[in-house]
matplotlib code that plots the C-alpha trace (Angstrom):
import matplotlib.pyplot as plt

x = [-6.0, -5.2, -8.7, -10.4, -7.6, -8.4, -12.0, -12.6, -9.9, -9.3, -5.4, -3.6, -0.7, 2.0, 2.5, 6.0, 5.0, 2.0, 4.3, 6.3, 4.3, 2.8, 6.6, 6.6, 3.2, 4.2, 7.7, 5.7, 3.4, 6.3, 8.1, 4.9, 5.2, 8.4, 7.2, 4.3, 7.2, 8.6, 5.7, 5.4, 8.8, 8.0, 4.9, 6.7, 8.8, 6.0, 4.2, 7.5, 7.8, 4.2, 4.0, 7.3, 7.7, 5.3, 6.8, 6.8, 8.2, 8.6, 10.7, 11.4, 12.0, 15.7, 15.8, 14.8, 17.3, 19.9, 18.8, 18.7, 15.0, 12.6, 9.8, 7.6, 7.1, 5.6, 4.7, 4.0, 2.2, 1.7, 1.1, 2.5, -0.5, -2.2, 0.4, -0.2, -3.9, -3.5, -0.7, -3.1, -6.8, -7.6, -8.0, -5.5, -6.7, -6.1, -8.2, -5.9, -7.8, -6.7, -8.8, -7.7, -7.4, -8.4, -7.5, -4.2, -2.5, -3.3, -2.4, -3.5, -4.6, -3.7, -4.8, -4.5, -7.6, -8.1, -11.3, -12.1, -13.7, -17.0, -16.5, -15.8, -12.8, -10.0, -7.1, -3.4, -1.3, -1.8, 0.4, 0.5, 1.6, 1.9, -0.3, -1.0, 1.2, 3.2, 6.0, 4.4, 2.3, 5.2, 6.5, 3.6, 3.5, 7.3, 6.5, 3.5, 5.6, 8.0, 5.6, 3.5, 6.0, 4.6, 7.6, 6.3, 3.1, 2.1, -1.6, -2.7, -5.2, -5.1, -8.7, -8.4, -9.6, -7.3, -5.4, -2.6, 0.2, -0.9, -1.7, 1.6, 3.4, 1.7, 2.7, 6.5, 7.1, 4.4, 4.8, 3.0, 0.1, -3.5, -4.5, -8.5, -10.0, -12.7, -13.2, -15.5, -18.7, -20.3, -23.7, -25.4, -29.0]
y = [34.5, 37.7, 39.2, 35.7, 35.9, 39.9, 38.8, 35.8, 36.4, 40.1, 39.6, 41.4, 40.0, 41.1, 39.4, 37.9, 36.4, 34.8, 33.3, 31.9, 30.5, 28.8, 27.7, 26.0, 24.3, 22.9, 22.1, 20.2, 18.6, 17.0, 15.4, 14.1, 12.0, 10.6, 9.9, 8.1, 5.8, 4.9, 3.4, 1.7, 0.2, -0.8, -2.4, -4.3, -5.9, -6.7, -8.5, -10.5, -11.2, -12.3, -13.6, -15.6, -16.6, -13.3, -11.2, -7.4, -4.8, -1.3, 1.1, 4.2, 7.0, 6.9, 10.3, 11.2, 9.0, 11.0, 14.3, 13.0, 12.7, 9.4, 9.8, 6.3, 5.1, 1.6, -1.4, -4.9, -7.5, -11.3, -13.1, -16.8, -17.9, -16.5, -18.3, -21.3, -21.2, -20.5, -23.0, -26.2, -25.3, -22.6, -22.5, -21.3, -18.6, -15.2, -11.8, -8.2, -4.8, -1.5, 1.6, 4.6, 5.8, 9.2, 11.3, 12.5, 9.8, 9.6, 6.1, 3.1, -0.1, -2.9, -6.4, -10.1, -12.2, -16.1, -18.5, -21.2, -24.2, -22.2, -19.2, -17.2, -14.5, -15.1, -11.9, -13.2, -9.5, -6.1, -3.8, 0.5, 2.2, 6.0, 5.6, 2.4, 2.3, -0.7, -0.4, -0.6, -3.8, -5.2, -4.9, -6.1, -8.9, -9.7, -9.7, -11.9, -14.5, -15.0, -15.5, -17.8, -19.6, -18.5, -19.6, -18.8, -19.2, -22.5, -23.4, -19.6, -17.9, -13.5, -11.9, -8.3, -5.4, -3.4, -1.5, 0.8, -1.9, -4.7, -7.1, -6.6, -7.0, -10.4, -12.0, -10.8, -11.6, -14.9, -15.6, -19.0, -17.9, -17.1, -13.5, -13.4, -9.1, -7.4, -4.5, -2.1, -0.9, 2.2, 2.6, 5.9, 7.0]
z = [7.1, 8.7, 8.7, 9.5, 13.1, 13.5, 13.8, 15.1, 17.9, 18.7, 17.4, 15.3, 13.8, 11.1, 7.9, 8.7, 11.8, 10.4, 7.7, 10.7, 12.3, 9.3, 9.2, 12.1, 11.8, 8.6, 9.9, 13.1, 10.7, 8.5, 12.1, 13.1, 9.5, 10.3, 13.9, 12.0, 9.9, 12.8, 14.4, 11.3, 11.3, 15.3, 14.2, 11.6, 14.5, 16.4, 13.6, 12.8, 16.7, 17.4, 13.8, 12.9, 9.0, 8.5, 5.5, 6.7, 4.4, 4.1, 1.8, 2.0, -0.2, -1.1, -2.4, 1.0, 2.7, 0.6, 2.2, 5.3, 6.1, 5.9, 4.0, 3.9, 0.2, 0.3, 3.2, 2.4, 4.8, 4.6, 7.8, 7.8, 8.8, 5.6, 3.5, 5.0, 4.2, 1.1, 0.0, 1.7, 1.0, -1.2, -4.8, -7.0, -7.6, -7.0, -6.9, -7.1, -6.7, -5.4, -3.6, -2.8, 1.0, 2.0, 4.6, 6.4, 4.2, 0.9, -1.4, -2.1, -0.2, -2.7, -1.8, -3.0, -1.7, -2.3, -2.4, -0.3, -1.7, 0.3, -2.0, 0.9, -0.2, 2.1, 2.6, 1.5, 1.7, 1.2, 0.3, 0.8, -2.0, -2.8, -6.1, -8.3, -11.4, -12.8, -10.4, -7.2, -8.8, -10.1, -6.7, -4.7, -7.0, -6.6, -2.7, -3.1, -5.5, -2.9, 0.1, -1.8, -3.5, -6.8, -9.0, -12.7, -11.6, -13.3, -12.5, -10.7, -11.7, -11.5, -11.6, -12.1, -13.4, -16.4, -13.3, -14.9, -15.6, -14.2, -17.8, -18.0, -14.7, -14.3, -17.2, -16.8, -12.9, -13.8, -17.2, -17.1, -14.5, -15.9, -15.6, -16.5, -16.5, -16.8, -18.3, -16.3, -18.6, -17.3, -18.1, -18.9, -18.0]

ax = plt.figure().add_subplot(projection="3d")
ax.plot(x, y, z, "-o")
ax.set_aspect("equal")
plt.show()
């Protein structure tokens, strides 16, 4: 980094104040992250404002917490209006799959569609997790019982793939819903 600054820009620097100010660029970075939370928390009282009934959730980190910092760990969405289309219209049945997002924050997008009696998918909630494993699902699908009412899930259908966890976590939290998977076959040339 030092050569690459002597020349592109014509400055020479010392070692220690390079490592500062790689300090304070990383100490800028990590405020911007916990400006970024609060927007989050602000848009989660906007949504329940504009959106009453809507279930908005976010945790964060307690270890964090206990050091005094707020370090996002997980946000759950579920708009009342969504829940209402799927308790009168929609099948009962129930699609979960996860991707991975990319960028300056890295995680996972997991969602919950339904079907209409068109077979178009319809969005129920979505939930941002740090990284799919059984205890994020089993706590997107504790989220998703309560908004939909789920009980034990007698007479729901899950459609899945085998995500990490998830056989399981559906038939503890629902122990009488249906969960239907697919195992993905990769085909080689």
């Amino acid at each position: 980094m030092k050569a690459e600054l002597e020349s592109d820009f014509d400055l020479n620097m010392s070692k220690s104040k390079l490592k500062r100010a790689k300090g304070l660029a990383l100490k800028k970075l990590e405020s911007s992250f916990v400006d970024d939370s609060n927007k989050l928390e602000a848009y989660g009282q906007k949504v329940r404002q504009s959106n009453p009934r809507s279930d908005f959730v976010i945790n964060l980190s307690k270890n964090a917490l206990e050091e005094g910092k707020r370090k996002f760990l997980r946000m759950y969405i579920c708009f009342n209006a969504l829940k209402n289309g799927w308790k009168s219209d929609l099948r009962p049945l129930i699609g979960l799959d996860g991707t991975f997002r990319k960028g300056r924050f890295k995680g996972q997008l997991v969602v919950a569609i339904g079907q209409d009696c068109m077979n178009q998918f319809y969005p129920l909630a979505w939930v941002v997790v740090d990284k799919e494993t059984a205890r994020s699902w089993g706590w997107f699908l504790e989220c998703l019982k309560l908004s939909l009412e789920l009980n034990d899930g007698q007479g729901v259908t899950f459609i899945s793939d085998m995500q990490k966890g998830l056989i399981d976590v559906v038939h503890n939290i629902l122990p009488k819903a249906h969960h239907r998977y697919c195992v993905r076959h990769i085909e080689e040339n």
